[in-house]
C-alpha positions as CSV (number, residue, x, y, z in Angstrom):
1,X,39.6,-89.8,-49.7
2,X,38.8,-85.8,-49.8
3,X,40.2,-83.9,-52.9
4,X,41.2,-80.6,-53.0
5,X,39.6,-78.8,-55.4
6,X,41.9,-76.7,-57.3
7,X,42.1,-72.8,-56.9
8,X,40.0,-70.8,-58.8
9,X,40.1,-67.1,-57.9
10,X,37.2,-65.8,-59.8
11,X,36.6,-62.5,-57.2
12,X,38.7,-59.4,-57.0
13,X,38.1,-57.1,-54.6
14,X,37.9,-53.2,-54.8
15,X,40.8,-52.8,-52.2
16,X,43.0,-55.3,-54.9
17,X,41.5,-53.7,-58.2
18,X,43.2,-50.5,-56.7
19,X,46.2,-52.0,-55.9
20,X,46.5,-53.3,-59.0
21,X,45.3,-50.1,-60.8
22,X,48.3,-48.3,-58.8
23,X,50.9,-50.8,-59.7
24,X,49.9,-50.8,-63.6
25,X,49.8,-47.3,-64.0
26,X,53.2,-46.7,-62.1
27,X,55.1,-49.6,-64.4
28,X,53.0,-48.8,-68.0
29,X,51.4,-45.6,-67.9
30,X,48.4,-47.5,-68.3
31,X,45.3,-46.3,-66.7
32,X,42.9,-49.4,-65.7
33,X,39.4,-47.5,-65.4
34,X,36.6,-49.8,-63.4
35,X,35.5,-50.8,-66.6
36,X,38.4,-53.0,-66.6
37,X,38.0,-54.9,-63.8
38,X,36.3,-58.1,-65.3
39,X,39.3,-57.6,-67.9
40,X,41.9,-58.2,-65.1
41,X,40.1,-61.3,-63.8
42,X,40.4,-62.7,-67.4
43,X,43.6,-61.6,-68.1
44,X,45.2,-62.7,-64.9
45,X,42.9,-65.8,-63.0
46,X,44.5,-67.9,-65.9
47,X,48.3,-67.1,-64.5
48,X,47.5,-67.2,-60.9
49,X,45.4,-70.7,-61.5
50,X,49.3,-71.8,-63.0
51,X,50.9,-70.7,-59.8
52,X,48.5,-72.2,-57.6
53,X,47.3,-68.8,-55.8
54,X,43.8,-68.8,-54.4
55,X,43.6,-65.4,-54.5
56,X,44.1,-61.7,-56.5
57,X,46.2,-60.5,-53.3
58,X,48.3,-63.4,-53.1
59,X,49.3,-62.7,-56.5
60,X,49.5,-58.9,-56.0
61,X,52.3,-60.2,-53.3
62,X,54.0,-62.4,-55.1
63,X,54.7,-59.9,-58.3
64,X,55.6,-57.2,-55.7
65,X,57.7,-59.3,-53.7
66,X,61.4,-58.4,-54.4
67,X,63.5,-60.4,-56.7
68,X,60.7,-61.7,-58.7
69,X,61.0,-59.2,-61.5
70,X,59.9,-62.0,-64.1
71,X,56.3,-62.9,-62.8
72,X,56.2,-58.7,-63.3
73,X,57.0,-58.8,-66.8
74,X,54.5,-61.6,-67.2
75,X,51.4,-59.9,-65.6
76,X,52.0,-57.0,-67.6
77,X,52.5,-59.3,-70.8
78,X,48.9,-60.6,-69.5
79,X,47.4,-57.1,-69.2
80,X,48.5,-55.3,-73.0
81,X,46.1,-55.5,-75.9
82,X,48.3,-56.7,-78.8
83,X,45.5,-56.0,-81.1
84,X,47.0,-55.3,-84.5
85,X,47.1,-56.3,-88.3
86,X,49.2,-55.1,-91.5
87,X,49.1,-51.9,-93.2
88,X,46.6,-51.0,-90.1
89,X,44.9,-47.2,-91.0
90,X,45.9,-48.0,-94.8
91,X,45.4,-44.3,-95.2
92,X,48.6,-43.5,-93.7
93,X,50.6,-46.0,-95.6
94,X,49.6,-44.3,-98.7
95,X,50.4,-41.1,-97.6
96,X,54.1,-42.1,-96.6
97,X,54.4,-44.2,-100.4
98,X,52.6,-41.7,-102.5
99,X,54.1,-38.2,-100.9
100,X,56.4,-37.9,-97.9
101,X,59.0,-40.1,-99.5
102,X,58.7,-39.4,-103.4
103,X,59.0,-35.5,-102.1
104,X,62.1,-36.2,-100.0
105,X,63.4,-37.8,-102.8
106,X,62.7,-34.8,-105.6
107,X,64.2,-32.1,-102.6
108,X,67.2,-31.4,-103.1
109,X,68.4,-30.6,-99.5
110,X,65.3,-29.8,-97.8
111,X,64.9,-33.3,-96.9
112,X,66.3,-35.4,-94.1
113,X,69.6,-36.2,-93.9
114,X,68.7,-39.9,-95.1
115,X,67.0,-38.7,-98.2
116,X,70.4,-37.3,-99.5
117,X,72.7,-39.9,-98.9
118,X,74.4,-39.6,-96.0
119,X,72.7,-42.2,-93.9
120,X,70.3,-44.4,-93.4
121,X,66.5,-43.5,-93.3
122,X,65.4,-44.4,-89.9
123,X,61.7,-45.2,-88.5
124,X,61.0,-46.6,-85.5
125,X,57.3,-48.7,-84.6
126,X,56.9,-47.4,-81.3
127,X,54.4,-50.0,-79.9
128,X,55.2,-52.6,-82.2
129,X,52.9,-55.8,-80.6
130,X,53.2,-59.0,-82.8
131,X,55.4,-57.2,-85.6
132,X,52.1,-56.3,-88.4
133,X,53.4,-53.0,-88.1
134,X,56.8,-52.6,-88.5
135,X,56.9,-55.1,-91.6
136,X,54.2,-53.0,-93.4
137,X,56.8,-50.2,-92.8
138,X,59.8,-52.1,-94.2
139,X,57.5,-53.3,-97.0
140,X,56.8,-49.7,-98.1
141,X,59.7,-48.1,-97.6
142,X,61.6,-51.1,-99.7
143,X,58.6,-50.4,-102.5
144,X,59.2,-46.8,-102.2
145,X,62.8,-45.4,-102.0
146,X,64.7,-44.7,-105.4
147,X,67.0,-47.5,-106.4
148,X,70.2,-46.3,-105.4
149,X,73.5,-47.8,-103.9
150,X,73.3,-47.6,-100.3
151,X,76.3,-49.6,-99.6
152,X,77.8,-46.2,-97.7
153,X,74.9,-45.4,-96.1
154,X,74.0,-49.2,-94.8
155,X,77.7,-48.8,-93.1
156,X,76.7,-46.3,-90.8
157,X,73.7,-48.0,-88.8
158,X,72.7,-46.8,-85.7
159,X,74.2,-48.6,-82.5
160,X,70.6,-50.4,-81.9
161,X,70.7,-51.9,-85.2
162,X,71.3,-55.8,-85.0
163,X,74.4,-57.4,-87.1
164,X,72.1,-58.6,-89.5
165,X,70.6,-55.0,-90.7
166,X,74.4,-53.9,-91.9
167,X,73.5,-54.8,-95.7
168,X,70.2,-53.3,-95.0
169,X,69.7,-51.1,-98.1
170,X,69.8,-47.7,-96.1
171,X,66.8,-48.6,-94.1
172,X,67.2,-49.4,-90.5
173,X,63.4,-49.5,-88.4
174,X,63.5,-49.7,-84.6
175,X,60.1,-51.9,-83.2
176,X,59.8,-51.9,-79.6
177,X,56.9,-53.0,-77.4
178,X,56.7,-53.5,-73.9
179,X,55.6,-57.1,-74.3
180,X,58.0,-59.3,-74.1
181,X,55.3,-62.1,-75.8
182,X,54.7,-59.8,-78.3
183,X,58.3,-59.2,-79.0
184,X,58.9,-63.0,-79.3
185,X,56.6,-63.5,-82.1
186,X,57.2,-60.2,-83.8
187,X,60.9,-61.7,-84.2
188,X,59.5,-65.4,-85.6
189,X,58.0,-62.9,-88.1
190,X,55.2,-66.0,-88.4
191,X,51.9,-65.5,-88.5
192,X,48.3,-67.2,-89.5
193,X,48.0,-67.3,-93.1
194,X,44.7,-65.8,-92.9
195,X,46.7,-62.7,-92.4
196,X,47.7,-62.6,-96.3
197,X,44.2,-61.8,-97.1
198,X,45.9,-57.9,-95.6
199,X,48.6,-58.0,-97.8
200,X,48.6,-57.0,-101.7
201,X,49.5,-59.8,-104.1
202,X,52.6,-58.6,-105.5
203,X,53.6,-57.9,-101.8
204,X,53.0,-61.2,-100.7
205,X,55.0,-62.5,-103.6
206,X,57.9,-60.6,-102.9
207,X,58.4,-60.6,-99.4
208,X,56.6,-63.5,-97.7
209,X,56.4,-67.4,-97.9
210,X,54.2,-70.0,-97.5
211,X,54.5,-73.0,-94.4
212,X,54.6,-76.4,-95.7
213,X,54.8,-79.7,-93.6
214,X,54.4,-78.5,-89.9
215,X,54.2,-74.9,-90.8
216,X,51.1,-75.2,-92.8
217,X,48.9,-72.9,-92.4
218,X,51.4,-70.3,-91.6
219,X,53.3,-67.9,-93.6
220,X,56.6,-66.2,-92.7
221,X,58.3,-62.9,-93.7
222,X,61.5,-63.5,-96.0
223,X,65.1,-62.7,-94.5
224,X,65.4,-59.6,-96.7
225,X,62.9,-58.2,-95.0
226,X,63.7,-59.2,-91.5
227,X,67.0,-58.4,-91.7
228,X,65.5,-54.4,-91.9
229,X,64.3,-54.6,-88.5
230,X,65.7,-54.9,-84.9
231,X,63.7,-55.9,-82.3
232,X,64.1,-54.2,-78.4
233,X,61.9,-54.2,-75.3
234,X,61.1,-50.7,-74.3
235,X,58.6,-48.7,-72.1
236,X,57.4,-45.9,-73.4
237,X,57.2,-44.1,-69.9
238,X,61.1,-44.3,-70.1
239,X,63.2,-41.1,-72.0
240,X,64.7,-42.7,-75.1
241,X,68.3,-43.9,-74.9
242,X,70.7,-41.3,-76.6
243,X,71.5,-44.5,-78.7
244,X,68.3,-44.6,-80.6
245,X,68.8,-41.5,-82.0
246,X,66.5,-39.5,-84.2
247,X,63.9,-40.9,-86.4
248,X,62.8,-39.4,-89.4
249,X,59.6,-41.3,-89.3
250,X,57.8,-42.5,-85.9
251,X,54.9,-45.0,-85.7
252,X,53.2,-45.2,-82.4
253,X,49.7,-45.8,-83.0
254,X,46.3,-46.8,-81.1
255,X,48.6,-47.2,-77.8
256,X,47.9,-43.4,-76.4
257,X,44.3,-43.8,-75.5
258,X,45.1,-46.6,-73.3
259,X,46.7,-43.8,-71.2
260,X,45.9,-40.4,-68.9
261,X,45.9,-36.8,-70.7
262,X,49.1,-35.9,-68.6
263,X,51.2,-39.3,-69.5
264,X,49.9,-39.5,-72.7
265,X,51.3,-35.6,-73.2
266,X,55.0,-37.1,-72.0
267,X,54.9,-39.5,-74.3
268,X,54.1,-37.4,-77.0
269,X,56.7,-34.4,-75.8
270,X,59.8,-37.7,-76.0
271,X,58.5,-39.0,-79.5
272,X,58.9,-35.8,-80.3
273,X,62.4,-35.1,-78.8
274,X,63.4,-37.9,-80.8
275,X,62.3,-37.1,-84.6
276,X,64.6,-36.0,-87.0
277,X,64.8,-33.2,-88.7
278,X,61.7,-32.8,-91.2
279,X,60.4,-36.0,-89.3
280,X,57.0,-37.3,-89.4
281,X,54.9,-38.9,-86.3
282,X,51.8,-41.0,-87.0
283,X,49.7,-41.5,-84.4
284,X,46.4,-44.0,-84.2
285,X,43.3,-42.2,-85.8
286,X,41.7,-41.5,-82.4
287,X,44.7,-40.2,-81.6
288,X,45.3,-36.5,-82.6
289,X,46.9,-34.1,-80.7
290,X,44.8,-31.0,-81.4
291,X,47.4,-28.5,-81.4
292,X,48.8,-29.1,-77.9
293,X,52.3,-29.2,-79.4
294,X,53.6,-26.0,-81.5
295,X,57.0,-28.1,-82.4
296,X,55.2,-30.5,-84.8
297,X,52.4,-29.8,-87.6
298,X,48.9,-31.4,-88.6
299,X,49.3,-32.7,-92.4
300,X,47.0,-35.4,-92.5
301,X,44.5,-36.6,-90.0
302,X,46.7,-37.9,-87.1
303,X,49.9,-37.4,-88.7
304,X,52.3,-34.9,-88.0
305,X,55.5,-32.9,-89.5
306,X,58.5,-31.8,-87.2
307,X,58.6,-27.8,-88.0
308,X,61.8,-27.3,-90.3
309,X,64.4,-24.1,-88.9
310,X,62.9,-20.6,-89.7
311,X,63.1,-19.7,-93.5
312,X,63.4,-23.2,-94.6
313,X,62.0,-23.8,-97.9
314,X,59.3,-26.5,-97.3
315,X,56.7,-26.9,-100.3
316,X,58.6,-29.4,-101.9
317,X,59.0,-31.9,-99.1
318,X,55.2,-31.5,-97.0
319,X,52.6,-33.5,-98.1
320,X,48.4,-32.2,-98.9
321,X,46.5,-32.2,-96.4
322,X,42.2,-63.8,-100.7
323,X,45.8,-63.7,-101.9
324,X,47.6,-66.1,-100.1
325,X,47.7,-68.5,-103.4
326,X,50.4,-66.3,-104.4
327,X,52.9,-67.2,-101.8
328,X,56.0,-69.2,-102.6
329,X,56.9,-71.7,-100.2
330,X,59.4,-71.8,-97.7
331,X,62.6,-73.7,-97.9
């Protein structure tokens, strides 16, 4: 009896690297350079090997095929780097705990709308992957604001804000990745233990718990702290729905350099379009835009103000230029 050897598409030609190339960069923004072709093979030969296709344009048919929008959402799932950790360019962190909110809190008036009461501070993790990110934000933002009732404020969540993030203590933060993977386990909130080791003691003690039985090895971030954050899919090619809103603070770090000088400045022009007054962008440290936008300003390296209205008073509210022992377990 002759077997059939199963498929294993190891070659992809120039004529399908392009194709692909096209398809990515029309659906992500992301720009495939040739470099990247051995990347493809090893991000996609596993998938097609699952669908039994013996080759790169068999698959390039099948996801372009119409109707078959899921196998689409799963190569690009296949192609994103979710590369990411907590409190990732620690720098900036400090910068948003040890100035930008203690001077919003000490202006009276000068700083945004959320700082005085009347509604929730807002931040959205742009390119959120596995969730590091937009936890570390809830984290500090929780350590940082004033104690204050915030039972008004809470009330008045944005429409994108799950049910859950109603007794939010006027902190509502917006994570969205195009990864619908990455999405998944940013909402488990569960990751590797190992990953305490990026998290401060007291931190860990507060707002995270320790697996036990099956989920040993694992630690998970407590409901108080989930509760903060809702969860979307969303491409950043795409104009922001008017139902986002503004942000006073937006994250979206060490996801423009996957993309082309002309997308990456549309990006950049609708993060902008959506910050709050007095809002602040962070952007990953290779990331800086070098003065190509007069709307924002430079006060830290890769970090960047929304200009206030002429003759706005603005000194007091810009900035100058192995732990896991500690855990408690979970219930």
């Amino acid at each position: 009896m002759i077997s059939i050897a199963e498929p294993s598409p190891r070659t992809l030609s120039d004529e399908e690297f392009a194709l692909f190339q096209k398809l990515v960069k029309r659906l992500s923004g992301i720009a495939l350079g040739p470099q990247k072709k051995p990347l493809l093979i090893c991000r996609l030969g596993p998938r097609l090997r699952a669908l039994g296709l013996r080759s790169f344009g068999e698959y390039y048919r099948r996801v372009t095929a119409a109707g078959d929008e899921g196998e689409l959402v799963h190569m690009l799932d296949c192609i994103c780097t979710n590369e990411t950790h907590f409190f990732r360019e620690r720098e900036q962190f400090e910068l948003l705990e040890r100035e930008i909110l203690p001077a919003w809190h000490e202006s009276a008036g000068h700083g945004p709308p959320s700082a005085r009461g009347r509604r929730p501070l807002r931040a959205w993790s742009a390119a959120c992957s596995t969730g590091e990110e937009p936890y570390s934000i809830a984290m500090t933002l929780l350590d940082s604001l004033p104690s204050r009732d915030c039972r008004d404020v809470a009330a008045q969540a944005p429409p994108w804000a799950g049910a859950a993030s109603t007794g939010a203590p006027g902190i509502c933060i917006l994570a969205t990745d195009l990864s619908v993977r990455a999405l998944d386990q940013a909402q488990r909130a569960v990751w590797p233990i190992e990953r305490a080791s990026e998290i401060s003691e007291e931190r860990l003690r507060t707002y995270m718990l320790r697996g036990t039985g099956a989920s040993a090895g694992l630690m998970k971030a407590r409901p108080e702290l989930r509760r903060l954050i809702t969860f979307r899919r969303f491409n950043l090619l795409d104009a922001a729905p008017k139902r986002f809103g503004l942000f006073d603070l937006i994250f979206c770090r060490n996801v423009l350099i996957y993309f082309d000088a002309a997308t990456k400045a549309s990006i950049v022009a609708k993060l902008i379009a959506s910050l709050a007054p007095s809002g602040y962008l962070f952007l990953g440290h290779a990331e800086g835009l070098h003065g190509a936008d007069h709307r924002v300003r430079c006060v830290a390296p890769s970090v960047y103000r929304l200009q206030p209205p002429a003759g706005l008073e603005r000194s007091r509210n810009t900035p100058s230029p192995e732990h896991a022992s500690c855990l408690r377990t979970s219930e």
